[in-house]
C-alpha positions in Angstrom: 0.0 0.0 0.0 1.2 3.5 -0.9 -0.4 6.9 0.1 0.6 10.6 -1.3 -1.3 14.0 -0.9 -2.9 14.6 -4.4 -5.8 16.7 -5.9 -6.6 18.0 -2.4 -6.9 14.9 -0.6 -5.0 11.5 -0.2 -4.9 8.8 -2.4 -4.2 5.4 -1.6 -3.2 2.6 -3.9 -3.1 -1.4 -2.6 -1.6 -4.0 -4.9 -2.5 -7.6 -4.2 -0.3 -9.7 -6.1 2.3 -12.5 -5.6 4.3 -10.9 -8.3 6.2 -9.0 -5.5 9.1 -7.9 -8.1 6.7 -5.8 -10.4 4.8 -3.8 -7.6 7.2 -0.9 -7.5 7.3 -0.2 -11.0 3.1 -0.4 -11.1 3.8 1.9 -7.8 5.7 4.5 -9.8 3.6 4.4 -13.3 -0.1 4.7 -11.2 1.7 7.5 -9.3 3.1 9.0 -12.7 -0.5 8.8 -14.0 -2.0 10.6 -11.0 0.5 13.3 -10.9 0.1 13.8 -15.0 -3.3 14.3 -14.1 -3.3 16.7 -11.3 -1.4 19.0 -13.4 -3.3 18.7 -16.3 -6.6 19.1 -14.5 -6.7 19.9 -10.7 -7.9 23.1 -9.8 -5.0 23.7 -7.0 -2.9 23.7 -9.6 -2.9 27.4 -11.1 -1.4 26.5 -15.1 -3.8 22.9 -15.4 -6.2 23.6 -17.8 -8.8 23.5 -15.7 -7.6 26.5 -13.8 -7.0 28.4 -17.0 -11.0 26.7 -18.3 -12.0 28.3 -15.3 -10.2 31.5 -14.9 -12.0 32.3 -19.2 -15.5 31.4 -17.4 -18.3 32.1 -20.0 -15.3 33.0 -23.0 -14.8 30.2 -25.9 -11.9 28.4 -24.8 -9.8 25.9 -26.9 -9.8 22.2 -25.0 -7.7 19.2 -25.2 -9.3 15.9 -26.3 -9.3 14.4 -22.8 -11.0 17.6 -21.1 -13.4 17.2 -23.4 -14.2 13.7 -22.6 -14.0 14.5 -18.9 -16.5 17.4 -19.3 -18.9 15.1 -21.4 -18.5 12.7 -18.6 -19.1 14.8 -15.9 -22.8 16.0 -18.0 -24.0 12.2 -18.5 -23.5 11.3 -14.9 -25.2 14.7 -13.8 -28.1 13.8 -16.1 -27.9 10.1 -14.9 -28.2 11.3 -11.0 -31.1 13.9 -11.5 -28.4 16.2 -10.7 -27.1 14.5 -7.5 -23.5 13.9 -9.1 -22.5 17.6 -9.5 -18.3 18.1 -8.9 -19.2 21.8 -9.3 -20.2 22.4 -5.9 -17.1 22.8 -4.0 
């Protein structure tokens, strides 16, 4: 099990495996992922996109591929919760 302090909270991986000599390198690329991540997209980060998204609030903003999925995501499971699932209430 690792832990690390990430998007504003903590985030903890758990391996269970018997191949003992592979965990540290699935360690290291899960934690390479979620650290890609956070500074592509967490809002405490101040030059991800989303903090740039949000800074142009309401202007036409040029988006990566992946925000866009995100954002698309983020509407069908809004839709899918009558509004319950809503990650824009802080």
């Amino acid at each position: 099990m690792q832990t690390c302090e990430v998007l504003g909270s903590t985030a903890e991986f758990r391996i269970v495996t018997e191949d003992i000599e592979r965990v540290e390198d699935v360690f290291s690329g899960l934690w390479a992922t979620v650290y890609d991540f956070e500074q592509r997209f967490s809002r405490f980060t101040k030059d991800s996109e989303l903090s740039k998204f949000n800074v142009r609030a309401g202007e036409k903003v040029p988006l990566s591929q992946q925000f866009r999925d995100i954002l698309r995501s983020v509407q069908y499971f809004g839709e899918l919760s009558q509004g319950s699932f809503n990650p824009f209430i802080l």
